[in-house]
ZAMARGU-4260 file (C-alpha; in steps of 0.2 Angstrom, whole numbers, plus 5000, padded with zeros to 4 digits):
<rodrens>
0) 4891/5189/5269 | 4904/5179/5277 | 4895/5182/5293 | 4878/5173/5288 | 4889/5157/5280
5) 4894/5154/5297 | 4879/5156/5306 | 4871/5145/5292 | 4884/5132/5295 | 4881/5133/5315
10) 4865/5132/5312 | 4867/5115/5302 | 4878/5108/5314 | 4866/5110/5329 | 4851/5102/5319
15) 4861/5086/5314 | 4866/5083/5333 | 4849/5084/5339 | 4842/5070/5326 | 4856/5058/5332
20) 4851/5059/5349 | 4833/5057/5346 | 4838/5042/5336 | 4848/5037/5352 | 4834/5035/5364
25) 4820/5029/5352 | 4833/5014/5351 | 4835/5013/5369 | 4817/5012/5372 | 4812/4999/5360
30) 4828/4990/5368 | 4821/4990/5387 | 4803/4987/5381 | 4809/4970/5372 | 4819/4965/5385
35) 4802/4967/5398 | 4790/4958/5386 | 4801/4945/5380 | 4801/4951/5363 | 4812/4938/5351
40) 4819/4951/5343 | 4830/4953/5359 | 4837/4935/5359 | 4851/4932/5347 | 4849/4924/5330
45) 4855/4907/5326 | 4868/4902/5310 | 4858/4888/5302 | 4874/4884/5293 | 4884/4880/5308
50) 4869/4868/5318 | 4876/4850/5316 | 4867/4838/5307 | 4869/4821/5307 | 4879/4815/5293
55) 4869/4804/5276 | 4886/4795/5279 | 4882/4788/5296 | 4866/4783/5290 | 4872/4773/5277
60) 4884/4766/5286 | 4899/4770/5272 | 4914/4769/5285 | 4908/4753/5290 | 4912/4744/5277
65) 4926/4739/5266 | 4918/4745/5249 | 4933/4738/5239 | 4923/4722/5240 | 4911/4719/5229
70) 4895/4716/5237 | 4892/4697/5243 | 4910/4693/5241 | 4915/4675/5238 | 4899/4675/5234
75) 4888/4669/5220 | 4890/4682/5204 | 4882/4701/5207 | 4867/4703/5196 | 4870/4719/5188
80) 4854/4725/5176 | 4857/4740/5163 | 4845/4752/5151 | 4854/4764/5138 | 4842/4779/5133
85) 4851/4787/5115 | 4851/4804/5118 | 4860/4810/5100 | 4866/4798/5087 | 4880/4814/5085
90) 4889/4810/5070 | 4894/4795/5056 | 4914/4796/5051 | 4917/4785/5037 | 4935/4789/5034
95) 4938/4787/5054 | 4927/4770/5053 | 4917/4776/5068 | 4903/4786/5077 | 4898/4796/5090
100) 4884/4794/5103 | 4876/4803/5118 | 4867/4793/5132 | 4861/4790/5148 | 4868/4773/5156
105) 4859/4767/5171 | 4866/4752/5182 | 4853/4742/5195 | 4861/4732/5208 | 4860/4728/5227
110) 4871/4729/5239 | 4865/4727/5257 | 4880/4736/5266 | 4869/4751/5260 | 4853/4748/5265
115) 4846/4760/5281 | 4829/4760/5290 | 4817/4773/5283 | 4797/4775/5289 | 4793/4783/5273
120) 4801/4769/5261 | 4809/4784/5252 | 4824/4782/5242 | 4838/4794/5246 | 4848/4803/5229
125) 4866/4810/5230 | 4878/4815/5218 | 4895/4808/5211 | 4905/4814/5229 | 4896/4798/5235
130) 4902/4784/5220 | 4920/4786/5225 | 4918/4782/5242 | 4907/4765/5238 | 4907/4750/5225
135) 4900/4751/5208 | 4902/4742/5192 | 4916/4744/5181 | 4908/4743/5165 | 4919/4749/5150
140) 4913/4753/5132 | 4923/4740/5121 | 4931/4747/5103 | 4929/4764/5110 | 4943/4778/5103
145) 4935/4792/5115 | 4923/4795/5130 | 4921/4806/5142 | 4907/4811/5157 | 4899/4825/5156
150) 4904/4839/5170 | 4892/4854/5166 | 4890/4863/5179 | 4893/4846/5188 | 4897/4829/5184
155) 4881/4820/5177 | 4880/4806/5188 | 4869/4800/5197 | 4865/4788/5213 | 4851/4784/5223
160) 4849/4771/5238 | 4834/4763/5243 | 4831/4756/5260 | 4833/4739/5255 | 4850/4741/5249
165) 4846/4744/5228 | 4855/4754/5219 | 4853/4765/5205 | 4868/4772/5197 | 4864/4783/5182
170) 4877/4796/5173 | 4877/4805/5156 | 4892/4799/5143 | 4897/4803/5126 | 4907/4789/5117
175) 4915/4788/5100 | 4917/4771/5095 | 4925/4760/5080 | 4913/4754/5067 | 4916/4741/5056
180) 4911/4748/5037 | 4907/4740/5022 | 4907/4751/5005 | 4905/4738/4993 | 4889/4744/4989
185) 4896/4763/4993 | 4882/4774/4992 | 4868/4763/4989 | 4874/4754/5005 | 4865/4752/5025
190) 4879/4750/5040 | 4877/4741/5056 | 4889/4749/5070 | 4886/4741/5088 | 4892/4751/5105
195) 4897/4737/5117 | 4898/4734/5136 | 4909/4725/5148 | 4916/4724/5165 | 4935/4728/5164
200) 4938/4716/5179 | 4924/4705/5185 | 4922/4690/5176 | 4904/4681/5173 | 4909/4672/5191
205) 4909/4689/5198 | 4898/4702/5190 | 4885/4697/5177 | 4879/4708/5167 | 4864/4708/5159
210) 4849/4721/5150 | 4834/4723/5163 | 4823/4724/5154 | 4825/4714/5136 | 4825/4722/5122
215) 4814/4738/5133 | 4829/4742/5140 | 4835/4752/5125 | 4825/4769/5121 | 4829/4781/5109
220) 4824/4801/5104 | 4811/4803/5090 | 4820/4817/5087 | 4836/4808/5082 | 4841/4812/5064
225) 4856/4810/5053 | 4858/4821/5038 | 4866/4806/5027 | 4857/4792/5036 | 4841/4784/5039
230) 4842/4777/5057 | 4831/4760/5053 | 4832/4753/5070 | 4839/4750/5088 | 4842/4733/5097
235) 4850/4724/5109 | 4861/4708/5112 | 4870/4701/5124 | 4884/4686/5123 | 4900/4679/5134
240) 4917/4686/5126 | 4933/4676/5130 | 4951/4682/5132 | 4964/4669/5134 | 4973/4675/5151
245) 4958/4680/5160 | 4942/4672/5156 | 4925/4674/5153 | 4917/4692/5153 | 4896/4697/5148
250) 4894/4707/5135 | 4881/4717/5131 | 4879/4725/5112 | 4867/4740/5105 | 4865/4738/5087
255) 4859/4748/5076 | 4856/4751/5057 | 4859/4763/5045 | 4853/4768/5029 | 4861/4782/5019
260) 4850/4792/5009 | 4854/4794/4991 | 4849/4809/4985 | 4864/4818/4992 | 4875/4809/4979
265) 4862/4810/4964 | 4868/4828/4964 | 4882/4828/4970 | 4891/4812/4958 | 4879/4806/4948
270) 4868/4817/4940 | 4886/4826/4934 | 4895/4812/4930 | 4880/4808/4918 | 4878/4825/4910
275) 4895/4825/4907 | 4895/4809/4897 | 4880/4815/4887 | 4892/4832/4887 | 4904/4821/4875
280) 4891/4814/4862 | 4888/4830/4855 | 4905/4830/4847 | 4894/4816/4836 | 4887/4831/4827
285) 4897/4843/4826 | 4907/4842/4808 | 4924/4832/4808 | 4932/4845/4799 | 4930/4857/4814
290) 4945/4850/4824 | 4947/4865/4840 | 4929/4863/4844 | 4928/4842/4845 | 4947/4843/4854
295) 4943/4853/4866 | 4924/4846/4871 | 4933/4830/4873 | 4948/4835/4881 | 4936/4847/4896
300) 4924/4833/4896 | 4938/4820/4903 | 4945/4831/4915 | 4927/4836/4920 | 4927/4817/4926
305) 4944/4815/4934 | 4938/4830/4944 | 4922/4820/4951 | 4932/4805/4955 | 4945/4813/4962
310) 4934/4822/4975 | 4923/4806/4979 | 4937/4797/4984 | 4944/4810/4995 | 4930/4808/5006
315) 4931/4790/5008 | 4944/4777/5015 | 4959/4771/5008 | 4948/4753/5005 | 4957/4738/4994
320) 4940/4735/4985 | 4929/4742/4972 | 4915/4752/4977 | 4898/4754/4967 | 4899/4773/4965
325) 4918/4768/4957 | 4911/4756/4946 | 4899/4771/4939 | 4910/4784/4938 | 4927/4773/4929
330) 4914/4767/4918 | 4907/4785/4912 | 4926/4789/4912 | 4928/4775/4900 | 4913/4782/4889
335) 4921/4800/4888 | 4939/4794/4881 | 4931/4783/4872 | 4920/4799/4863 | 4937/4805/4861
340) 4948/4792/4854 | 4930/4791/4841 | 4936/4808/4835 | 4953/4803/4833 | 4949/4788/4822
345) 4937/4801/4813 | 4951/4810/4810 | 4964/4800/4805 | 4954/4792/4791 | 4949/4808/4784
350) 4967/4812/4782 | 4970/4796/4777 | 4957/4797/4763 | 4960/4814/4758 | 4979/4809/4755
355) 4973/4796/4744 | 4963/4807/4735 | 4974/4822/4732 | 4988/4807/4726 | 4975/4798/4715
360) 4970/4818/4707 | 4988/4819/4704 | 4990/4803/4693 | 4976/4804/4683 | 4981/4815/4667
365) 4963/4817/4658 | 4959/4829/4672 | 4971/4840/4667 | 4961/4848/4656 | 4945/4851/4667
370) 4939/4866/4677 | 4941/4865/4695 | 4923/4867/4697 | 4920/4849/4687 | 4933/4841/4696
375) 4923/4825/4702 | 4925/4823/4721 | 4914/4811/4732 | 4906/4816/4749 | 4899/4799/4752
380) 4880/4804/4746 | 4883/4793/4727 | 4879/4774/4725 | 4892/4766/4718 | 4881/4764/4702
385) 4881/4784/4701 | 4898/4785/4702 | 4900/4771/4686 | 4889/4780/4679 | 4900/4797/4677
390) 4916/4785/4675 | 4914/4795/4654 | 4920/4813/4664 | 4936/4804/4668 | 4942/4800/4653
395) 4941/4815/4641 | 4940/4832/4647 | 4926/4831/4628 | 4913/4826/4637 | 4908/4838/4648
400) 4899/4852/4634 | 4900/4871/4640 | 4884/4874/4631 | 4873/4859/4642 | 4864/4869/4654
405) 4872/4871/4671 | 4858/4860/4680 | 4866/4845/4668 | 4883/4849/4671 | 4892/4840/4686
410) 4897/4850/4697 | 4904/4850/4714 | 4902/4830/4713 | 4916/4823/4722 | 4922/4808/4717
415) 4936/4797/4724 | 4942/4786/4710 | 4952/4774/4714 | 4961/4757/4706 | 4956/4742/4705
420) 4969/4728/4705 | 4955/4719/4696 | 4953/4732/4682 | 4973/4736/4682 | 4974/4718/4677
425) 4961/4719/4664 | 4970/4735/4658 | 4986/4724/4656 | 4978/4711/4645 | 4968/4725/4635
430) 4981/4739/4636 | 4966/4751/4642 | 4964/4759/4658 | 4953/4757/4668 | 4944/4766/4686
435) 4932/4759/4699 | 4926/4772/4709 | 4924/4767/4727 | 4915/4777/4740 | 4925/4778/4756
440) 4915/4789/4771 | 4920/4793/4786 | 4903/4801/4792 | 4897/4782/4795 | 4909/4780/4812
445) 4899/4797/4816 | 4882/4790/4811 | 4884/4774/4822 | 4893/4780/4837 | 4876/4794/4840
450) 4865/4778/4841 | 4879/4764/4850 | 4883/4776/4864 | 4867/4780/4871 | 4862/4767/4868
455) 4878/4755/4877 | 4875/4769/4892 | 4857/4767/4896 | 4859/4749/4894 | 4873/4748/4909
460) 4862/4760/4919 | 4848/4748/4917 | 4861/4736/4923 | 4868/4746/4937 | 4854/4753/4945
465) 4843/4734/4946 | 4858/4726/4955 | 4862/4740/4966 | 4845/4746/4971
</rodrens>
């Protein structure tokens, strides 16, 4: 066995050498056959990378020429036209006072120091290595808090020469910006921010900046939407701004206006803050005896509103002035405590009154003698000439018969009898005494306040919503 391993493995060996020799001279032949023919194969490849090529640089003749001039210098002013296409309308901070926007900046100037021959009359397009080795405008965004290019996965900028020496000089920015904000009328309210453009350095006599294009120059995304905003519309403006220790600068604005959308706060402020209002008047019905249950409606219904206040206003800016969505919500506040301190009163009389009675029960002697089931109270449901008329139980227990049928006999009346200064004098002069009884009820401030306080809050919602809408 070991015998045949080894002759196997010859055997192997012998096989593998005479393929790499036949290999060998198949590559020698097609070698000398190439060589007689003239077969390219046979000359040696060229690197397209390293063949010299003559440099865009030359042609636009960039070294020779002090670009750190502006073009036509000492010169009459550079016409400099520019078009803004809004890409995103990103965000709307109304604590920060600002916004964010996404566009496209183009610049169109010319500058004959770049100008070339061409056949074709075709423009040549580099990228942003090129703008720092010429001159281009030094416009700025003014009010802005943050901006930046973008540089994924290059720069987005832009240049392209024509053979007559214009320029285009596009780039891709995103700029938050300051943005003046009026909440008076906060949320019912529409904004107007403005994104403006100026030259850091050039005056009016040097650079002059204008839109190419009117009011054209400015387009927009259909697509752009705001989930609090209604973007009504887009325009331009241009004006000279003046600083004291340099001079006189263009200045080029985008304006635009906002609408917000109101629906958000129905739900959010409004519809709660009036449920909880019409939360409170149900304490209207529920009997005045039943003090836990008005207290604690009352006392849940107020905080309920603090709460809604309290989170609208940590959203918003610290503003001096009254807003429209504050004079809504203070003013439901005012209607809950007011629901409240109504109980209160409530309250406080019946105890009042009841005091009264119990000390009035007590001074009168002739009741001693009658059941505590004919014992005359008042509820509030007898006229005053009822009441006269029973004045006969209060002065002899006699007069109420046992044997008169029960539907005849006075019971569970509820009488408050009080003293008349009047009648006390005539008893002086007589030396009788005499009662006047005097319905006192407290259910009336109860009765009146289920029709005054819907009534007083639908007539200030029919105020509120024809001024502000």
């Amino acid at each position: 066995m070991p015998y045949t391993r080894l002759l196997f493995l010859l055997f192997c060996l012998i096989v593998v050498g005479e393929c790499r020799k036949t290999r060998r001279r198949k590559r020698w032949s097609v070698a000398v056959d190439s060589h007689k023919t003239g077969n390219p194969l046979s000359k040696k490849m060229q690197d397209g990378t390293k063949v010299r090529k003559a440099k865009q640089d030359h042609l636009l003749r960039v070294d020779d020429h002090d670009f750190t001039m502006r073009p036509a210098f000492a010169g009459p002013a550079v016409p400099v036209g520019v078009d803004v296409q809004v890409e995103s309308l990103d965000s709307i901070s109304e604590v920060d006072m600002d916004f964010t926007m996404t566009l496209y900046l183009r610049h169109y100037w010319k500058d004959e120091r770049l100008a070339f021959p061409s056949n074709t009359n075709k423009s040549m397009t580099f990228d942003g290595r090129l703008v720092k080795k010429i001159w281009v405008p030094d416009v700025f965004f003014v009010h802005s808090k943050r901006s930046f290019i973008h540089d994924t996965t290059t720069e987005n900028i832009m240049l392209r020469v024509y053979p007559d020496g214009h320029v285009l000089y596009s780039l891709r920015v995103t700029v938050t910006s300051a943005c003046n904000m009026d909440f008076s009328r906060f949320p019912l309210d529409s904004q107007t921010c403005t994104l403006e453009l100026e030259s850091y350095a050039y005056t009016d006599e040097d650079l002059m900046l204008y839109w190419k294009s009117g009011d054209e120059s400015l387009s927009t995304d259909d697509k752009i939407s705001l989930s609090q905003f209604l973007i009504q519309k887009f325009h331009t403006t241009s004006r000279l701004a003046f600083y004291s220790s340099t001079g006189w600068y263009n200045r080029l604005y985008i304006n635009f206006t906002l609408r917000r959308h109101i629906f958000f706060f129905l739900l959010q402020t409004y519809f709660p803050a009036t449920l909880m209002v019409m939360l409170s008047w149900v304490s209207f019905w529920i009997d005045r005896r039943a003090v836990p249950a008005r207290v604690s409606l009352g006392i849940t219904t107020v905080l309920t509103m603090s709460t809604i206040i309290t989170g609208v206003n940590a959203s918003m800016p610290r503003v001096s002035y009254i807003k429209a969505v504050d004079i809504y919500l203070w003013v439901s506040f005012v209607f809950v405590f007011l629901s409240v301190l109504e109980y209160a009163a409530v309250n406080y009389l019946t105890t009042v009154r009841d005091g009264k009675e119990r000390k009035l029960r007590e001074s009168l002697p002739c009741t001693c003698g009658m059941s505590h089931a004919r014992t005359m109270m008042l509820d509030g449901t007898y006229s005053e000439v009822d009441t006269n008329s029973l004045a006969g139980y209060t002065q002899s227990p006699g007069h109420v018969s046992e044997e008169d049928p029960p539907e005849k006999q006075p019971e569970h009346m509820v009488v408050h009898l009080a003293l008349d200064t009047e009648s006390n004098k005539a008893t002086k002069k007589k030396g009788l005494l005499g009662f006047r009884f005097r319905i006192e009820n407290t259910h009336t401030i109860d009765t009146y306040s289920r029709v005054i306080f819907p009534g007083t809050y639908m007539f200030f919602n029919l105020i509120y919503w024809s001024v502000y809408c």
